[in-house]
C-alpha positions as CSV (number, residue, x, y, z in Angstrom):
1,X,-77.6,-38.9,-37.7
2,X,-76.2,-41.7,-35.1
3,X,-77.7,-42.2,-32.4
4,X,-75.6,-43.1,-29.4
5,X,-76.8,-44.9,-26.1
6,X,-75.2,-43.7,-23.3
7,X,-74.7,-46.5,-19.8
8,X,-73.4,-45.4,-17.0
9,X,-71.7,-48.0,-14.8
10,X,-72.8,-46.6,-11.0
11,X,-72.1,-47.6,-7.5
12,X,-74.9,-47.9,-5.6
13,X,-73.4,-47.6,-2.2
14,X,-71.4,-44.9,-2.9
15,X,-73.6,-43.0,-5.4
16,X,-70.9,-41.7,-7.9
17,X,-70.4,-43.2,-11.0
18,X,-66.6,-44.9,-11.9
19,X,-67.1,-45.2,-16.0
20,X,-69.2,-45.3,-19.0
21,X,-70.1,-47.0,-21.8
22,X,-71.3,-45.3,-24.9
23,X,-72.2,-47.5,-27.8
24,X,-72.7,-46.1,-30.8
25,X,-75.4,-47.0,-32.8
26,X,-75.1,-46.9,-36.9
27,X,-77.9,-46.3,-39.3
28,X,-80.1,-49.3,-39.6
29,X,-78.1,-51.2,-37.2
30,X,-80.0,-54.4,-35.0
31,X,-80.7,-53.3,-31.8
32,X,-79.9,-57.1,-31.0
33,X,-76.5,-56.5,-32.4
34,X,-75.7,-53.0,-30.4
35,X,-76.6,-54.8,-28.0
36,X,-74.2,-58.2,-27.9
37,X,-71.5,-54.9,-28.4
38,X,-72.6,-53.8,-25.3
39,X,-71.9,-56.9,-23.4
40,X,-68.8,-57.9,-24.7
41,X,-67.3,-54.3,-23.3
42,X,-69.3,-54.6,-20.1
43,X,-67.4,-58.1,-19.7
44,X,-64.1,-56.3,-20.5
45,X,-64.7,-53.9,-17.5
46,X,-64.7,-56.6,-15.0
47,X,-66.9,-54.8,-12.7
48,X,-69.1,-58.3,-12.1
49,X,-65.5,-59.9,-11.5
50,X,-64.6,-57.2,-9.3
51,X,-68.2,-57.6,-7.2
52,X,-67.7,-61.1,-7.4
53,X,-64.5,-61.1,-5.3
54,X,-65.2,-58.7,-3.0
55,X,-68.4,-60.9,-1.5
56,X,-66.2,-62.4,0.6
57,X,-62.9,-62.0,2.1
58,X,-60.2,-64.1,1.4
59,X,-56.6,-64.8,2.8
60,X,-53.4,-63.1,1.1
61,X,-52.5,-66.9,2.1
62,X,-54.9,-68.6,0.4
63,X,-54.9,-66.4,-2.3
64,X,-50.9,-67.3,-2.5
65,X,-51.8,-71.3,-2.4
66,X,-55.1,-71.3,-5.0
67,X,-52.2,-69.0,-7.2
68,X,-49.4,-71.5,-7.1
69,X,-52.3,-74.5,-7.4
70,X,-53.1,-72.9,-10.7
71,X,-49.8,-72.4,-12.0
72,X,-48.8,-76.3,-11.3
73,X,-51.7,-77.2,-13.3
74,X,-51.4,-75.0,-15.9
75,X,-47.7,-76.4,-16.2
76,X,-48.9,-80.0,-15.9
77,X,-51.2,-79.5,-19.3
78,X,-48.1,-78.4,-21.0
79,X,-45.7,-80.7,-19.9
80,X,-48.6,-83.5,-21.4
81,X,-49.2,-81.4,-24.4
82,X,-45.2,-81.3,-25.0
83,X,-45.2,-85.2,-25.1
């Protein structure tokens, strides 16, 4: 029989839950393993990014700039690596 753990993903403001995980869990499997699967898909949610950004506002503006900052870098790390 497999046992599944079921983790729901909740909002506590709201009350109502958006998503949830279910990890299955195989015959003889490490918990410690299950586990490091059920952290890796949490990451891929991006509900701590998500919380993260929504902390504090920030300015379409700024948001525009911090973009186009990023970009020029990025760029500027090819452009060495090409030469």
């Amino acid at each position: 029989m497999q046992d599944k753990y079921i983790l729901y993903l909740c909002s506590l403001k709201e009350r109502r839950c958006y998503s949830m995980l279910i990890i299955p869990i195989k015959d003889g499997e490490n918990i410690d393993r299950a586990l490091k699967r059920y952290k890796r898909k949490f990451d891929r949610t991006g509900v701590v990014r998500q919380l993260r950004s929504r902390q504090q506002f920030t300015k379409p503006s700024v948001q525009r700039r911090a973009e186009i900052q990023k970009a020029a870098y990025i760029q500027g790390l090819r452009d060495a690596e090409e030469n």
